[in-house]
MARGUMI-130641 format. One record per residue (C-alpha): x, y negated, z negated. Coordinates in nm, 2 decimals. Example, Ala and Ser with C-alpha at 12.3 -4.5 7.8 and 13.67 -1.06 7.14 Angstrom:
# MARGUMI-130641
{px->1.23&py->0.45&pz->-0.78}
{px->1.37&py->0.11&pz->-0.71}
END
This chain:
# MARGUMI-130641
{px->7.53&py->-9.24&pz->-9.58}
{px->7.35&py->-9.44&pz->-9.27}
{px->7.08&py->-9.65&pz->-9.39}
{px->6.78&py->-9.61&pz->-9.17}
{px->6.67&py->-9.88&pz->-8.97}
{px->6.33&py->-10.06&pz->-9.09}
{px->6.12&py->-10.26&pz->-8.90}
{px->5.86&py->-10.32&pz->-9.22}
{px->5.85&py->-10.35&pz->-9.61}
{px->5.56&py->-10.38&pz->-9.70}
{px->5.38&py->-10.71&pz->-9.57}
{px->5.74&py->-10.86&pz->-9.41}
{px->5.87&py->-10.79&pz->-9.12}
{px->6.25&py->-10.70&pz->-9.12}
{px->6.51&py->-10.86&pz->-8.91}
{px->6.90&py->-10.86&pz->-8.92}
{px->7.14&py->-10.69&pz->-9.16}
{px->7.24&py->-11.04&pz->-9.37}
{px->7.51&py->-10.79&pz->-9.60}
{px->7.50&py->-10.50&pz->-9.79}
{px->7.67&py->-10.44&pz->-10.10}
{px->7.70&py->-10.21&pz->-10.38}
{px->7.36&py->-10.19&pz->-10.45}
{px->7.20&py->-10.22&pz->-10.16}
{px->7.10&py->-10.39&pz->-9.82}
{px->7.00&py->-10.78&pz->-9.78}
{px->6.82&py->-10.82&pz->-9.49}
{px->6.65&py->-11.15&pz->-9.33}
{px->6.25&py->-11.11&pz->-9.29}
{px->5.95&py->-11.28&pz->-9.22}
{px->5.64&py->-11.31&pz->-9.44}
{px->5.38&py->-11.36&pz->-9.17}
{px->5.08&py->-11.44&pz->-9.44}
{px->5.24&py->-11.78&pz->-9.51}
{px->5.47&py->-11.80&pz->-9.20}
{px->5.80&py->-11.82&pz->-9.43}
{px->6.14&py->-11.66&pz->-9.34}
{px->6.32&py->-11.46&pz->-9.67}
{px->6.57&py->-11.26&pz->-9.78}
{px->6.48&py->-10.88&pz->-9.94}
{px->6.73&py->-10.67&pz->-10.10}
{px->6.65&py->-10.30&pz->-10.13}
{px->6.80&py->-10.05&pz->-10.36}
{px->7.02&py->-9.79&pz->-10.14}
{px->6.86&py->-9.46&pz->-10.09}
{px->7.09&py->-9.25&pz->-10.25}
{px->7.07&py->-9.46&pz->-10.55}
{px->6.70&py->-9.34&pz->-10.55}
{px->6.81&py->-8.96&pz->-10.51}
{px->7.02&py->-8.87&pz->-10.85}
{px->6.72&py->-8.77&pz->-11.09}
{px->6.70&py->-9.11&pz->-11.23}
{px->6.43&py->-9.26&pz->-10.99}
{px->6.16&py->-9.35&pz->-11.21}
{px->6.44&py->-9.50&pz->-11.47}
{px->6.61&py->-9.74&pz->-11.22}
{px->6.30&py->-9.80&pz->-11.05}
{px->6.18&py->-9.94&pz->-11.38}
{px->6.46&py->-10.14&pz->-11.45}
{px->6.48&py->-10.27&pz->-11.14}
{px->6.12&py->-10.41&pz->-11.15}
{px->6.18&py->-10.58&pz->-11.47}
{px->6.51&py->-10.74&pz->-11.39}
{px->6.33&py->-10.87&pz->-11.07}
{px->6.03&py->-10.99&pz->-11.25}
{px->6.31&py->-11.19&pz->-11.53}
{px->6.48&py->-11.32&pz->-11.25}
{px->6.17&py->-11.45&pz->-11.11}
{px->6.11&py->-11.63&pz->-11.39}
{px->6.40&py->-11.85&pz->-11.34}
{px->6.27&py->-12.11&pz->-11.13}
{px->6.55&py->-12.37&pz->-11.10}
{px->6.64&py->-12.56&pz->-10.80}
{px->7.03&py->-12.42&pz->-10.85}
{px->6.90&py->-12.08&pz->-10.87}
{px->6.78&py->-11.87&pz->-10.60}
{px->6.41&py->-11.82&pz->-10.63}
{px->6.26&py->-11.47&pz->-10.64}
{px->5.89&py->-11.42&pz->-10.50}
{px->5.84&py->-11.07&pz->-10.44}
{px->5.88&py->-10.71&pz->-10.59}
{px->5.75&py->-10.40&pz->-10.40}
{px->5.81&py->-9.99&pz->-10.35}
{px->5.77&py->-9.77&pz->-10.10}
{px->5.83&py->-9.40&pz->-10.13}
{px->6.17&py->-9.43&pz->-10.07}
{px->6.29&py->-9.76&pz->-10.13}
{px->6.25&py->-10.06&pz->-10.40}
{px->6.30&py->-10.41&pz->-10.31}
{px->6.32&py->-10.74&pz->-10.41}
{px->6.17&py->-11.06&pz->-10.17}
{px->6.39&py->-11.40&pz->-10.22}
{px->6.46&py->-11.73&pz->-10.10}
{px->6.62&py->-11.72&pz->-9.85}
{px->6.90&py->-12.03&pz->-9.79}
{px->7.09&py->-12.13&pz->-9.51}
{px->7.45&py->-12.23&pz->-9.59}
{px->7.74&py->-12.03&pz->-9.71}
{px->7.88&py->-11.90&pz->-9.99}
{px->8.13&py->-12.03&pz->-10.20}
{px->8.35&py->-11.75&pz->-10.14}
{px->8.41&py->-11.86&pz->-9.78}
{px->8.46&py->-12.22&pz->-9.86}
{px->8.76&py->-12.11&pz->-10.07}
{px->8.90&py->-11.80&pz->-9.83}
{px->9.25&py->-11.88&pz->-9.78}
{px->9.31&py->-12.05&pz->-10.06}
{px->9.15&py->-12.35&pz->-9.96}
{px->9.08&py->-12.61&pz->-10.25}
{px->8.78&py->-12.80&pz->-10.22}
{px->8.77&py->-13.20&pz->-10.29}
{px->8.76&py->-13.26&pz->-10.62}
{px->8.41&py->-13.42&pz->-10.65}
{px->8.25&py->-13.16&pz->-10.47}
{px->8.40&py->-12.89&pz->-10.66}
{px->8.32&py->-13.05&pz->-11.03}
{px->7.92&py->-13.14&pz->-10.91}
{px->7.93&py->-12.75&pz->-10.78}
{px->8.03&py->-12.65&pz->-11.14}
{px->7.81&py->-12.86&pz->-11.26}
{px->7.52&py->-12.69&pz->-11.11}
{px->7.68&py->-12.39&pz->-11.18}
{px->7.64&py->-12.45&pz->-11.55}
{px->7.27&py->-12.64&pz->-11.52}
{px->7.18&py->-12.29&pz->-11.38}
{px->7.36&py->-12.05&pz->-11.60}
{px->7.21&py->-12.28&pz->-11.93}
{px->6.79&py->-12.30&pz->-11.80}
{px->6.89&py->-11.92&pz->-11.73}
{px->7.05&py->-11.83&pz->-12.10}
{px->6.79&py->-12.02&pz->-12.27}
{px->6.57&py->-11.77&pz->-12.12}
{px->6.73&py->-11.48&pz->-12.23}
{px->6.87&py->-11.42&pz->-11.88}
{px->7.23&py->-11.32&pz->-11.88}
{px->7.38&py->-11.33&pz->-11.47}
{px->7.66&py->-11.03&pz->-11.58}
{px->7.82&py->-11.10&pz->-11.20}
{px->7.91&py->-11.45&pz->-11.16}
{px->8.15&py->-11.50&pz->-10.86}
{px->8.18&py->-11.70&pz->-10.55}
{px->8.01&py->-11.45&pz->-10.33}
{px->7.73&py->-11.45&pz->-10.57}
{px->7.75&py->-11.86&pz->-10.51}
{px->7.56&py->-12.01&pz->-10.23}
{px->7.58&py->-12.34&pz->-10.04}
{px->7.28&py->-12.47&pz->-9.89}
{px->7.28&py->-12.66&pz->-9.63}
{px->7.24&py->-13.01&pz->-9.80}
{px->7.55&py->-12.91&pz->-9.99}
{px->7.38&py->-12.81&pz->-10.33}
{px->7.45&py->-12.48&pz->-10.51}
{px->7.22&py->-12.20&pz->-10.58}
{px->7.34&py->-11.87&pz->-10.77}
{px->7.18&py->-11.53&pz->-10.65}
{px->7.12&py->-11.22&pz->-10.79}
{px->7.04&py->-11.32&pz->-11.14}
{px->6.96&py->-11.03&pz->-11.36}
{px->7.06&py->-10.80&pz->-11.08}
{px->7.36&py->-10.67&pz->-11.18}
{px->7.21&py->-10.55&pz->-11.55}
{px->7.06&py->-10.29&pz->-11.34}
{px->7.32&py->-10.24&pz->-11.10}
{px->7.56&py->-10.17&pz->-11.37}
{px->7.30&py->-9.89&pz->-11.50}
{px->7.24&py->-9.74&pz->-11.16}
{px->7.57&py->-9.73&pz->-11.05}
{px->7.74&py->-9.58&pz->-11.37}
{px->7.56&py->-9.29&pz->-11.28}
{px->7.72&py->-9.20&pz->-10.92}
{px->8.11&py->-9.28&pz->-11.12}
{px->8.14&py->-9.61&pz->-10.93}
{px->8.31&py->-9.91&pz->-11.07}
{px->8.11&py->-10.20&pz->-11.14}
{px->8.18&py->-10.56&pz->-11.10}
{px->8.41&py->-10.78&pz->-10.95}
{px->8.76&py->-10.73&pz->-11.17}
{px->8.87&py->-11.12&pz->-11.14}
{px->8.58&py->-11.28&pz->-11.24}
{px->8.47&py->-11.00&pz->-11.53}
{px->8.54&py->-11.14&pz->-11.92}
{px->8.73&py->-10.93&pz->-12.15}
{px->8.41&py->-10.77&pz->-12.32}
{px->8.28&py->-10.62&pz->-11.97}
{px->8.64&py->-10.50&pz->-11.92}
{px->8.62&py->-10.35&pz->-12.34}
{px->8.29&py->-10.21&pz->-12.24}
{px->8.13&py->-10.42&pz->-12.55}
{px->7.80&py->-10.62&pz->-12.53}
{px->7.80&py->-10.88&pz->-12.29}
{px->7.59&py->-11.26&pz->-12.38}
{px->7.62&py->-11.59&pz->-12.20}
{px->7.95&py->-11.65&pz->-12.32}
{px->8.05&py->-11.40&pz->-12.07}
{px->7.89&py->-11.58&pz->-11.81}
{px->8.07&py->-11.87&pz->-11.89}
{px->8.40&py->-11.69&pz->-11.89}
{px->8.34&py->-11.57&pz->-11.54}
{px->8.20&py->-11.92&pz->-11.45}
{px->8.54&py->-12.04&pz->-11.53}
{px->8.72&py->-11.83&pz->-11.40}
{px->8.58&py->-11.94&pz->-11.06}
{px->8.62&py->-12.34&pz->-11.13}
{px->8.99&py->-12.27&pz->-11.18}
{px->9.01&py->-12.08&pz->-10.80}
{px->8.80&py->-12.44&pz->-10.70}
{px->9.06&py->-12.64&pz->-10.90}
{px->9.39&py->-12.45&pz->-10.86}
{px->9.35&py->-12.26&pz->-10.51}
{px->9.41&py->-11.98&pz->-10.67}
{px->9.26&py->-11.71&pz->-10.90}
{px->9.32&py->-11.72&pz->-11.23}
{px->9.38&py->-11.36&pz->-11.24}
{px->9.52&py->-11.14&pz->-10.93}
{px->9.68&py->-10.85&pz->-10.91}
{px->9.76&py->-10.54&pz->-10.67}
{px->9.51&py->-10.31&pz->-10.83}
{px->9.22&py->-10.25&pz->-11.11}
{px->9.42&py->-10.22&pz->-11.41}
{px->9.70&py->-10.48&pz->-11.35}
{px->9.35&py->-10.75&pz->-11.29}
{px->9.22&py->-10.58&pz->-11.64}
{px->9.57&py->-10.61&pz->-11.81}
{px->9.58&py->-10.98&pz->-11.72}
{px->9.21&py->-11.05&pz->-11.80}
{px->9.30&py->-10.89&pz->-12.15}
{px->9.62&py->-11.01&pz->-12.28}
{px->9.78&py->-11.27&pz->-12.06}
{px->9.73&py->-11.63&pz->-12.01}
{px->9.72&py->-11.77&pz->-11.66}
{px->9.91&py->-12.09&pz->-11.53}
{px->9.82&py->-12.46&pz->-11.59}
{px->9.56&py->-12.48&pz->-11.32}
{px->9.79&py->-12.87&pz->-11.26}
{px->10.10&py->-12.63&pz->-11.21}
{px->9.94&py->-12.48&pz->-10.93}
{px->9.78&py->-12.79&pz->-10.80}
{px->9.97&py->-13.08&pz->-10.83}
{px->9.70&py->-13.34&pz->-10.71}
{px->9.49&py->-13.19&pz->-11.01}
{px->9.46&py->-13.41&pz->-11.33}
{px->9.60&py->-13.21&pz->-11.64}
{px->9.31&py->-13.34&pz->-11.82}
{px->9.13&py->-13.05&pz->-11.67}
{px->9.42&py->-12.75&pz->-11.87}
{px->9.28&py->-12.80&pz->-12.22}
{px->8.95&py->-12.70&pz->-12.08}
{px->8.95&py->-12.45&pz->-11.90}
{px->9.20&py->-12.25&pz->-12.07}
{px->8.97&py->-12.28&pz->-12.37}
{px->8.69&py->-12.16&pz->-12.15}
{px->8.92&py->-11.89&pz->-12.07}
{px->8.96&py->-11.75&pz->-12.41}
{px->9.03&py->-11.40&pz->-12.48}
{px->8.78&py->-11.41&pz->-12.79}
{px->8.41&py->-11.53&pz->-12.76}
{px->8.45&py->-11.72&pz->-13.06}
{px->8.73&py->-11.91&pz->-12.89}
{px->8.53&py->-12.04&pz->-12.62}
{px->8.26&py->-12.34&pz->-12.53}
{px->7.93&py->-12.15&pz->-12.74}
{px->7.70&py->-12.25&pz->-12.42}
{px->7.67&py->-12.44&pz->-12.10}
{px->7.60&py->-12.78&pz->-12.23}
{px->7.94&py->-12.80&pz->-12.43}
{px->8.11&py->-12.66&pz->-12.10}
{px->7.99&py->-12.92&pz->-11.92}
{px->8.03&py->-13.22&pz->-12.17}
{px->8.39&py->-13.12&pz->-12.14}
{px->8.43&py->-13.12&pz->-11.83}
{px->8.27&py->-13.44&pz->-11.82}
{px->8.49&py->-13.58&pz->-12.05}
{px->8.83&py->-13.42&pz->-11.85}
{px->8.71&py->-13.56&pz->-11.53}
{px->8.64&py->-13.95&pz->-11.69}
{px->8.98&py->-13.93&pz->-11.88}
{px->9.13&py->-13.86&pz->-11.54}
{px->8.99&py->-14.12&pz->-11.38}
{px->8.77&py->-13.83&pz->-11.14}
{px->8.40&py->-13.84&pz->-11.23}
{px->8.17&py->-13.86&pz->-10.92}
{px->8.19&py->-14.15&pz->-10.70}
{px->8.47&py->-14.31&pz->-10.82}
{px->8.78&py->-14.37&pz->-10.57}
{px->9.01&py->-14.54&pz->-10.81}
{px->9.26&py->-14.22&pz->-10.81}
{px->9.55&py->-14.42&pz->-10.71}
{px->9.52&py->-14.66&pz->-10.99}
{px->9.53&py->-14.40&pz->-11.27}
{px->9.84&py->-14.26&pz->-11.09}
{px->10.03&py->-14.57&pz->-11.11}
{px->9.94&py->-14.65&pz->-11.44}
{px->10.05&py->-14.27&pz->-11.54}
{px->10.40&py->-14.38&pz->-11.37}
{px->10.56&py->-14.56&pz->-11.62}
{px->10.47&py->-14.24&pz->-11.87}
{px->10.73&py->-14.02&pz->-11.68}
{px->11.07&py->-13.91&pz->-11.81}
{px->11.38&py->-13.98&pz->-11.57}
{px->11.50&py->-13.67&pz->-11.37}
{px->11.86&py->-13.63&pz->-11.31}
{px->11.90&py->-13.85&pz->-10.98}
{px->11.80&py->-14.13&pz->-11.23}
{px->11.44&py->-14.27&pz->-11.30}
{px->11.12&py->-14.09&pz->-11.10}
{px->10.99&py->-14.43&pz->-10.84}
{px->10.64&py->-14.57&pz->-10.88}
{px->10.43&py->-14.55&pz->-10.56}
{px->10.52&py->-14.87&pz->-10.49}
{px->10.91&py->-14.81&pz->-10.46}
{px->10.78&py->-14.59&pz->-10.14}
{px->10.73&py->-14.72&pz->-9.80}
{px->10.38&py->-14.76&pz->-9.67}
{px->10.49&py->-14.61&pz->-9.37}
{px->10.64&py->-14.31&pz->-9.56}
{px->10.32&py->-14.21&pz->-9.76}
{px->10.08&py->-14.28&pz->-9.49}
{px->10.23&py->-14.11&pz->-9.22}
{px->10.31&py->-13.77&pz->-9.48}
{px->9.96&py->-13.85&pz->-9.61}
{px->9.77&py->-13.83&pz->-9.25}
{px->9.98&py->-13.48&pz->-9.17}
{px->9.85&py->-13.32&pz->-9.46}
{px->9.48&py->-13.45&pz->-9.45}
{px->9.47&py->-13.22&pz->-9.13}
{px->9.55&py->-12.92&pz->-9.33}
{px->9.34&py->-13.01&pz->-9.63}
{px->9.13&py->-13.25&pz->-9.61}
{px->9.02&py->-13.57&pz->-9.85}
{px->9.27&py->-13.43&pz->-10.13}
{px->9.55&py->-13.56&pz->-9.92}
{px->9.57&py->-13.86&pz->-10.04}
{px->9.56&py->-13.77&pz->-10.44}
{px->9.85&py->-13.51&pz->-10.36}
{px->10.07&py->-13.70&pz->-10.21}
{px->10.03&py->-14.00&pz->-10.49}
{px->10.09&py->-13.74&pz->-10.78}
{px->10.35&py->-13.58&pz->-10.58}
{px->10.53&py->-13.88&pz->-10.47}
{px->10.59&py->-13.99&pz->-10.83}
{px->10.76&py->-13.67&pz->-10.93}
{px->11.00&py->-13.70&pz->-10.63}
{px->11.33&py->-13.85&pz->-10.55}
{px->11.33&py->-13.79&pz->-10.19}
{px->11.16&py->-13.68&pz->-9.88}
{px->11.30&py->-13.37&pz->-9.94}
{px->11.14&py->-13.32&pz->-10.31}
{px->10.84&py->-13.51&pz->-10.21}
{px->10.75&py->-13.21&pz->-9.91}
{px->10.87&py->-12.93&pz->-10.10}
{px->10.61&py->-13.02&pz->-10.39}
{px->10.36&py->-13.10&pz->-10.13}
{px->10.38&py->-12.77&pz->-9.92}
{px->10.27&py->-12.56&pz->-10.16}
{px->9.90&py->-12.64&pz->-10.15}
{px->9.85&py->-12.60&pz->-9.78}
{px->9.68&py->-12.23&pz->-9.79}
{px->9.77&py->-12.11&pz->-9.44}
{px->10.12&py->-12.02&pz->-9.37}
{px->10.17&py->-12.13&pz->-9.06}
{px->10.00&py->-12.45&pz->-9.18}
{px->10.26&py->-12.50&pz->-9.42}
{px->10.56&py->-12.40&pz->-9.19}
{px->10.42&py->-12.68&pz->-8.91}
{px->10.39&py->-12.90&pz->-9.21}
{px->10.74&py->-12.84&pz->-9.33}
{px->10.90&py->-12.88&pz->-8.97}
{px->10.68&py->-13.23&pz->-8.90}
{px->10.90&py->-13.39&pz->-9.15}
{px->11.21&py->-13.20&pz->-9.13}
{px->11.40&py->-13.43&pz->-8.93}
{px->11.17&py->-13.70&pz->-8.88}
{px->11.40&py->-14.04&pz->-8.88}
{px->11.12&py->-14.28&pz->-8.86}
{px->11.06&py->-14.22&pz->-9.27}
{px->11.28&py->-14.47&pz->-9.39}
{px->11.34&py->-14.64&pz->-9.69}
{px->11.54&py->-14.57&pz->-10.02}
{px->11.42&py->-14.28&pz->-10.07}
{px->11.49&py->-14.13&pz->-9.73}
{px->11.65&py->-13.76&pz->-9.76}
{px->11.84&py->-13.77&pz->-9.44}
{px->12.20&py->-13.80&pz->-9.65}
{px->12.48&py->-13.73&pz->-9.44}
{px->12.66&py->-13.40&pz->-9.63}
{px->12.89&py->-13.41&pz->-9.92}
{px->13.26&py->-13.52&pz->-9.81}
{px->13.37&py->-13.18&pz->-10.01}
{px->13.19&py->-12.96&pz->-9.68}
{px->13.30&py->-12.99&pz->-9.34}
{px->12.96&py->-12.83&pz->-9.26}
{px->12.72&py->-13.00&pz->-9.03}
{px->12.36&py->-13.13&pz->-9.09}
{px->12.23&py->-12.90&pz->-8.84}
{px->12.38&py->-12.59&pz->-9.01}
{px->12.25&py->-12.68&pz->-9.36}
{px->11.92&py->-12.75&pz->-9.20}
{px->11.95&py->-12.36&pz->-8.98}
{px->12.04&py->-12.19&pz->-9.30}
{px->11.73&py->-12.37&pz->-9.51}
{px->11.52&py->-12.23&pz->-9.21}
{px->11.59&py->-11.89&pz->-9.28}
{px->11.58&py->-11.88&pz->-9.63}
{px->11.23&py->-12.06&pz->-9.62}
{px->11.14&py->-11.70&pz->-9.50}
{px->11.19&py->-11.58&pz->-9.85}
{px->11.16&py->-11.88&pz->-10.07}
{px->10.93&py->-12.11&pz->-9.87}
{px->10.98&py->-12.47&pz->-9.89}
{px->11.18&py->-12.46&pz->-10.19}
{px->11.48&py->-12.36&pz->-9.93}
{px->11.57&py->-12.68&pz->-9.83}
{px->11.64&py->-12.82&pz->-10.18}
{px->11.84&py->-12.53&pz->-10.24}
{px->12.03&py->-12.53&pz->-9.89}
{px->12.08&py->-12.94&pz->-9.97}
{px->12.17&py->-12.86&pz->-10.33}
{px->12.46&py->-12.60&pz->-10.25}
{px->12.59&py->-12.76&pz->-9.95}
{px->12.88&py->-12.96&pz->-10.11}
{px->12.97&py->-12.68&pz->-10.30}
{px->13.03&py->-12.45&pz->-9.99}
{px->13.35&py->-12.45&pz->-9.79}
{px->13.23&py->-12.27&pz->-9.47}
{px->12.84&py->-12.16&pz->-9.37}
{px->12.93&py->-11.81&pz->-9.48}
{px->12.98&py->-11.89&pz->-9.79}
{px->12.67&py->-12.11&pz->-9.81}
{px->12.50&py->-11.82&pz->-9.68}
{px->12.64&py->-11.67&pz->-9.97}
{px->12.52&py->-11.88&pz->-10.20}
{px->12.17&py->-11.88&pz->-10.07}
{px->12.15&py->-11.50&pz->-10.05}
{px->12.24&py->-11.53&pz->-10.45}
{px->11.93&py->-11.74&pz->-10.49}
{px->11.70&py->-11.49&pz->-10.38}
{px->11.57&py->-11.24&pz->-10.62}
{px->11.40&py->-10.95&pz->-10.48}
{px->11.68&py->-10.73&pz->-10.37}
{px->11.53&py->-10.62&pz->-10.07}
{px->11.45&py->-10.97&pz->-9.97}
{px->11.81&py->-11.08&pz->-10.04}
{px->11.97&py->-10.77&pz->-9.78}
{px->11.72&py->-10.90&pz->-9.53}
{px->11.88&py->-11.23&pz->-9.56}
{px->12.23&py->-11.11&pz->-9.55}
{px->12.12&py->-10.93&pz->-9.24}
{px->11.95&py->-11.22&pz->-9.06}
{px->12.27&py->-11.41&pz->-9.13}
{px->12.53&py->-11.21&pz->-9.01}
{px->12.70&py->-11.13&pz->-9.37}
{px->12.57&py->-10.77&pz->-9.34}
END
């Protein structure tokens, strides 16, 4: 159905569409008694036309009046209710920034400072809000707004209470299924504990640059969310701390009982994560922790794992200033954590590619140090083949190409690693087609190689 276009609610004058959701329309106004731009969210029309008006209507009005009780500087302010005879609406704050979703589109992973003084608004909000007997029910990244001064403020508190009501009654599904706990999957009673869940849920997309559940449709989200556990938010990252696992898997509980009882305990563990790793706020002495963690480390089969210093300056630096182009400050813990888990240039880019979120990012990434001879050193990857192959560098280095297709950068470890063992590029195509597990994915390689 076509929303109408308005010019006026009430006292405010209506200007552009800002978004429109499941509940309604936001649109930018103008209060012209005290000369002061909002935002005003109406409930959609049809919404208004099921029988239930005078229900929702009611709910509505005291969801709004809650939320505009909450008067926080993380928390989007509310300072208006009003009806017409077709429409409700709500009259807030109105900030200038972006949401957090679009900071993390793509993957993107935020710097880590930012992203734990984000949460920790996050949680300043969600606790002023639960002690008032305020529970946000929709916590997500969308719902997560950046002002312009870089501080956080969460929108649509108390909102989805009623947006849950109304909508059950036209069949449509509520929520957003990543970020919902267990109990709003179970259909049990939610408290802030759910909030929290859902709050966590969005620090580990900040801290891993990736969701913590993900799936190609409803129920394969809600079976995740219910039974399984997600990855080692460090296994996705590696230039994240693994101080910060313990945490938020507990955060991420599948019980209530399980998890942090309220904000403040969230928090002070986080806070404790972040100083055991060496990563509270304003500190820059990343490196330092890294190297002392070196000597930690178990030896890998090409003999003991180096210390940053058994690297080239060169080497780092240049690797290092690549990948700040792709994403940002976090360059330079990446490629520090990284570099003390790998052997080789090789290694060391194949662990580092990973976290670049664009594809085509990652591919010019790849490529930039492929064959680069100026990194030198002795840990340089540019080996001349085993003397059991007659086959050339530059057909090892083809063949890793196309299996990147399928396998990203892993490819080239695995082109390098079967190399010696292959006595003609057919049958190292033949050993990298066996390396590939999807069966359609391994014909396309056969294809693209000629042994098809």
């Amino acid at each position: 159905m076509t929303e109408p276009s308005l010019t006026t609610l009430g006292k405010y004058r209506i200007g552009e569409t800002l978004g429109a959701g499941a509940m309604g329309i936001v649109y930018r106004a103008f209060d012209p008694h005290i000369a002061r731009h909002v935002a005003i969210k109406t409930v959609r029309r049809e919404l208004l036309e099921n029988g239930e008006r005078a229900s929702l209507i009611a709910r509505f009005r005291n969801e709004a009046q809650a939320a505009g009780r909450l008067a926080h500087p993380n928390i989007v302010g509310v300072y208006d209710y009003g009806e017409t005879d077709d429409t409700a609406y709500i009259v807030m704050e109105l900030v200038s920034g972006r949401s957090l979703k679009s900071v993390l589109e793509g993957g993107r992973i935020p710097d880590l400072a930012a992203a734990l003084e984000w949460f920790a608004q996050l949680l300043a909000a969600l606790g002023f809000a639960h002690e008032r007997g305020v529970i946000h029910r929709d916590v997500k990244p969308a719902n997560l707004l950046i002002d312009a001064d870089g501080r956080l403020k969460v929108t649509d508190f108390g909102i989805a209470h009623v947006e849950s009501s109304a909508l059950t009654m036209v069949g449509a599904m509520i929520g957003t299924p990543g970020y919902m706990s267990p109990e709003q999957f179970s259909g049990d009673a939610v408290d802030a504990r759910s909030d929290l869940f859902s709050a966590a849920v969005v620090l580990y997309q900040m801290l891993a640059g990736q969701r913590a559940f993900a799936g190609a449709s409803q129920a394969a989200v809600m079976q995740q969310v219910m039974h399984e556990t997600p990855r080692a938010p460090s296994a996705c990252n590696p230039a994240l701390p693994p101080a910060f696992d313990a945490v938020l898997m507990r955060a991420l509980g599948k019980a209530r009982a399980s998890r942090f009882p309220n904000a403040a305990a969230f928090g002070d563990a986080i806070r404790e994560a972040a100083g055991a790793a060496g990563t509270a706020s304003g500190r820059d002495d990343d490196r330092t922790v890294l190297e002392a963690r070196a000597s930690n480390l178990a030896p890998s089969s090409h003999g003991s794992l180096p210390s940053l210093s058994a690297w080239p300056d060169n080497t780092l630096g240049q690797i290092e200033a690549c990948l700040a182009a792709q994403i940002g400050p976090v360059a330079r813990l990446l490629v520090a954590r990284c570099a003390q888990r790998a052997t080789d240039i090789g290694a060391l880019i194949a662990l580092i590619a990973p976290s670049i979120p664009s594809e085509k990012g990652r591919a010019q990434f790849i490529a930039a140090f492929r064959n680069d001879a100026s990194l030198t050193g002795p840990l340089a990857s540019h080996s001349p083949p085993d003397a059991r192959t007659s086959l050339a560098a530059d057909e090892v280095h083809a063949a890793a190409r196309k299996l990147a297709v399928y396998l990203g950068p892993i490819a080239g470890i695995i082109a390098k690693r079967e190399a010696p063992r292959a006595a003609s590029i057919g049958a190292l195509h033949e050993r990298l087609a066996a390396a590939i597990s999807d069966t359609r994915d391994r014909e396309r390689f056969a294809r693209d190689v000629g042994l098809r």
